[in-house]
N, C-alpha and C positions, 0 to 999 in steps of 0.2 A: 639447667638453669634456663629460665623462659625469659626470652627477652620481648620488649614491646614493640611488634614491630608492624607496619601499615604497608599494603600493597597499593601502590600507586600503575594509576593505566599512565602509559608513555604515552598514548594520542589522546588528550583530552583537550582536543583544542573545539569541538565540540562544546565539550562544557563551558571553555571559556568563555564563547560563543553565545551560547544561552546566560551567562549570567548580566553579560555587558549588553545584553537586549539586542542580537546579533543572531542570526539565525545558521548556523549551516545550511548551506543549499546542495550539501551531498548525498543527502537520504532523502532529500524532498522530492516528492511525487504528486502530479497534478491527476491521476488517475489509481482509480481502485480497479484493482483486478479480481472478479472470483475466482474459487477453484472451479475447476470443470465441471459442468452439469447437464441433467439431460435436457433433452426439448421444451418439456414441459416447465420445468423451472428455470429454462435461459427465456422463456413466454413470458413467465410471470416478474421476472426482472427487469425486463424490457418494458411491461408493460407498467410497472410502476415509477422504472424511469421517466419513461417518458408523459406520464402523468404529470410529474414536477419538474418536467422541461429540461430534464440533465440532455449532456451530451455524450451517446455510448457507441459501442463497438460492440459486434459478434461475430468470432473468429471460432472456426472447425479447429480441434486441438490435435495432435499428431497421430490419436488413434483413431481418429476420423469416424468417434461414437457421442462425444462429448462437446459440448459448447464452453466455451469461454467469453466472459462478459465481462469489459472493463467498462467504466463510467469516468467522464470527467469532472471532479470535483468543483462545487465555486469556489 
């Protein structure tokens, strides 16, 4: 016999969050990080950030082949 039954998340205080026009500030992040990439495309990132004036970072990644570019959001 099939009963009608609804899975409820136990932390949805997030949601609550969002409906009362309240934001969680636990997942909020003021920077985008990319994946790893090589020279050439952490170039090209760089160079189109700072085109539009963002605020960025370029970090050697642990296998000291790859770039990591994060930007600061407005």
């Amino acid at each position: 016999m099939a009963h009608d039954t609804k899975l409820y998340n136990s932390d949805n205080s997030a949601v609550f969050a969002s409906r009362h026009g309240r934001r969680s500030h636990a997942f909020k992040s003021d920077r985008l990080q990319h994946a790893p990439c090589t020279e050439e495309q952490a170039e090209w990132l760089i160079q189109n950030y700072r085109r539009r004036g963002y605020e960025f970072r370029k970090t050697l990644s642990l296998d000291y082949r790859h770039w990591i570019i994060s930007v600061r959001l407005p």
